[in-house]
C-alpha positions as CSV (number, residue, x, y, z in Angstrom):
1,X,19.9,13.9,27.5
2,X,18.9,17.4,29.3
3,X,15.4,18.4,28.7
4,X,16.2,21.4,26.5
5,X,18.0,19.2,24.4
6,X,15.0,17.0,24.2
7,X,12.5,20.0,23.9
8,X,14.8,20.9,20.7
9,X,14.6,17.6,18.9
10,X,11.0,17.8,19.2
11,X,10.6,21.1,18.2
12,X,12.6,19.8,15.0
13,X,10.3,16.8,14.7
14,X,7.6,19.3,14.5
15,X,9.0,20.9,12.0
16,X,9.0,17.5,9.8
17,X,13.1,16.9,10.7
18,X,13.2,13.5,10.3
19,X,16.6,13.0,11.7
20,X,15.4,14.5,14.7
21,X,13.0,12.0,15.2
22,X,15.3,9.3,14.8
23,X,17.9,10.7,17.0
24,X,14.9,10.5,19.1
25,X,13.5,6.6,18.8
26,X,17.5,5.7,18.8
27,X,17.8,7.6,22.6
28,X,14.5,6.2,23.8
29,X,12.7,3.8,22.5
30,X,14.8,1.2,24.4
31,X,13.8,2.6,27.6
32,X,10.3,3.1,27.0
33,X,10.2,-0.5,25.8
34,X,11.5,-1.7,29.0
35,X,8.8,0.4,30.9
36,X,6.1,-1.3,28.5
37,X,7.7,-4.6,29.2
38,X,7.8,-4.0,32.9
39,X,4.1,-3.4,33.0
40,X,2.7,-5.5,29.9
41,X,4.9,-8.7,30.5
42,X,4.9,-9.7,27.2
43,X,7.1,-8.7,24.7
44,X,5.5,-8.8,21.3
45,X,3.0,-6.5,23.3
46,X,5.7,-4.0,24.4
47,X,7.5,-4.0,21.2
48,X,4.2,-3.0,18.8
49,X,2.9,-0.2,21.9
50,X,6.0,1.3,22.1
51,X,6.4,1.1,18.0
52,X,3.2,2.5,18.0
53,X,3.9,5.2,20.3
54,X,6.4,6.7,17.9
55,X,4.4,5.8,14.9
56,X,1.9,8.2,16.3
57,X,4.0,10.7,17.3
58,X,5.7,11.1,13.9
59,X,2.3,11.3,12.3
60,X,0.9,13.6,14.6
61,X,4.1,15.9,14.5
62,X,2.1,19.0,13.5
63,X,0.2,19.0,17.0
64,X,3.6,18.2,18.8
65,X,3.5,20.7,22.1
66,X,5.8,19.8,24.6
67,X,7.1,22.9,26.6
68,X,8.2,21.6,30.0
69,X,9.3,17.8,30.6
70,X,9.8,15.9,27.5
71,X,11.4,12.9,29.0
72,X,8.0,12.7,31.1
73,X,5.5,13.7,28.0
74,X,6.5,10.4,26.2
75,X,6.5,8.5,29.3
76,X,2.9,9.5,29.7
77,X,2.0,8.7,26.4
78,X,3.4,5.4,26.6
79,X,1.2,4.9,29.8
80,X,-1.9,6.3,28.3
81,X,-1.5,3.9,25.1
82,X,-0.8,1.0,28.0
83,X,-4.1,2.0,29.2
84,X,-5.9,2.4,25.7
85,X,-4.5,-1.3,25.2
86,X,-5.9,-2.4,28.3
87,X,-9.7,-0.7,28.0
88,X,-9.8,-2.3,24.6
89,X,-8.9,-5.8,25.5
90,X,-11.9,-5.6,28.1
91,X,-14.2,-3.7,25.7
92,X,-13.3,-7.1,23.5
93,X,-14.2,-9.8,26.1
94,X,-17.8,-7.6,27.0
95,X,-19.0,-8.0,23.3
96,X,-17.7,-11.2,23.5
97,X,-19.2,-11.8,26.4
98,X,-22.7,-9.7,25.0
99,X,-22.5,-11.9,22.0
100,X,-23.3,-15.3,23.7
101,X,-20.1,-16.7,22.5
102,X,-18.7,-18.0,25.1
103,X,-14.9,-17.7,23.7
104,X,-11.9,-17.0,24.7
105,X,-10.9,-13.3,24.0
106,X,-8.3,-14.5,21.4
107,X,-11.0,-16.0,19.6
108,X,-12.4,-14.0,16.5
109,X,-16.3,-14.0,15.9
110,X,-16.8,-12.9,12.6
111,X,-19.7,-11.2,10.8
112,X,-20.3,-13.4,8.0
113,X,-22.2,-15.9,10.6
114,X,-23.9,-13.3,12.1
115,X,-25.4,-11.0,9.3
116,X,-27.1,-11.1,5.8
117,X,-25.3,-10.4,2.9
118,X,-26.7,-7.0,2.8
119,X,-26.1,-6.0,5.6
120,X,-21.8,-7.4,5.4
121,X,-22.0,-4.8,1.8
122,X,-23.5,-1.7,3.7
123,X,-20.6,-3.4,6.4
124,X,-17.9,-3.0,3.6
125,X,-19.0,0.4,2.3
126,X,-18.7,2.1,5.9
127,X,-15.5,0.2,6.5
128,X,-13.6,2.1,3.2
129,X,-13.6,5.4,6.0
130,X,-11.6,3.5,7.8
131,X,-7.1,3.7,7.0
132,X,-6.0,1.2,4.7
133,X,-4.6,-1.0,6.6
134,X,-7.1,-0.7,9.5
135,X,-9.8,-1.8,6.7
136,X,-8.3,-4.8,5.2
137,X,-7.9,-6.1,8.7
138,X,-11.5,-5.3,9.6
139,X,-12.7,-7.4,6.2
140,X,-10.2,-10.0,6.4
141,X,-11.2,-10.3,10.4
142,X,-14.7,-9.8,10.3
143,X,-16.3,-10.4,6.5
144,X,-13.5,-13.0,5.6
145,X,-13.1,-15.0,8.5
146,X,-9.3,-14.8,8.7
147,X,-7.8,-15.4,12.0
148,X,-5.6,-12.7,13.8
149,X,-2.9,-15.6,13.1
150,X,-3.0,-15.6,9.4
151,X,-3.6,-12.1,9.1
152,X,-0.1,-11.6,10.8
153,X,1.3,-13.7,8.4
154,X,0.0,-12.3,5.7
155,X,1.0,-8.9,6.6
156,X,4.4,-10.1,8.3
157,X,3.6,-8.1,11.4
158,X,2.9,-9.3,15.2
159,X,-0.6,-10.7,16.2
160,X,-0.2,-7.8,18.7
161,X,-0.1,-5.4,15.7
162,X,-3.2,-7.0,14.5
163,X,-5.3,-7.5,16.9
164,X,-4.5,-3.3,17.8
165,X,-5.6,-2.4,14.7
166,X,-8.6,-4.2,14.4
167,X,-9.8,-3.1,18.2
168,X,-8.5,0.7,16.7
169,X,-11.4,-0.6,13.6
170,X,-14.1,-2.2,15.6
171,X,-13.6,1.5,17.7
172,X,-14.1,3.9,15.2
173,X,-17.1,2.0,13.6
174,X,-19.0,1.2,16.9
175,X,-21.2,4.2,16.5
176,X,-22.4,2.5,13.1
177,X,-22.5,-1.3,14.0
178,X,-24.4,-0.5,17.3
179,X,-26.9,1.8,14.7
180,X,-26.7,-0.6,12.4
181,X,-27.7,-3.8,14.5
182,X,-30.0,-1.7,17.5
């Protein structure tokens, strides 16, 4: 598809078109997948990033500002949420690592054997900030002691999909925890 072409379906998809935006996932989410597949070798992985990539771009439509190369804006998107995927999932093993644990990084350690009762309801309260779905993970993960297994299940989503969106949890309430526990 030329560029101007492209630079017009966003500009629709700014303007809350939301057959623009599916005329867009239709032309490319195959061939971002494959680039996420390429460099992620796993394809659950690639599936839920790329997913994710257009998740985020219909729900930040409003900010959409792409004047030049569209085909190489979402490319570079895609990269930096390859990159996101891959700080987090070593941000995961150092507090794992920090914790003592000694487990593998697809091994949950949960709050409930950690903290006092107390301190898991102040845990709770903060964590109603957080999106919906980002929150019951957090409390199913962390206060409930579900695995990232079950949780998929539960939700009938990917592991992948879970374990995202409770690194995207564990991210936003850092600032707190590390307050809450220095």
């Amino acid at each position: 598809m030329p560029t101007d072409n492209l630079l017009g379906l966003l500009d629709r998809i700014r303007a809350d078109d939301y057959q623009a935006f599916e005329q867009l996932f239709e032309m490319h989410w195959q061939a971002l997948y494959r680039y996420a597949y390429k460099v992620l070798r796993r394809v659950p992985e690639a599936e839920d990033i790329t997913q994710e990539l257009f998740c985020d771009l219909w729900a930040n439509r409003a900010q959409l500002r792409v004047h030049t190369n569209a085909q190489a804006y979402l490319l570079g998107a895609l990269r930096k949420k390859i990159l996101t995927s891959f700080r987090d999932e070593d941000i995961r093993a150092r507090h794992l690592r920090v914790l003592g644990t000694g487990q593998e990084t697809t091994t949950e350690t949960t709050l409930r054997s950690l903290v006092s009762r107390e301190t898991r309801a102040a845990i709770r309260v903060r964590a109603r900030l957080l999106p919906p779905r980002e929150q019951e993970v957090f409390v199913l993960a962390m206060l409930e002691d579900f695995s990232v297994k079950e949780m998929a299940e539960r939700f009938a989503t990917s592991e992948q999909t879970v374990r995202n969106q409770l690194n995207s949890a564990l991210h936003k309430l850092s600032p707190f925890l590390v307050r809450l526990f220095g």
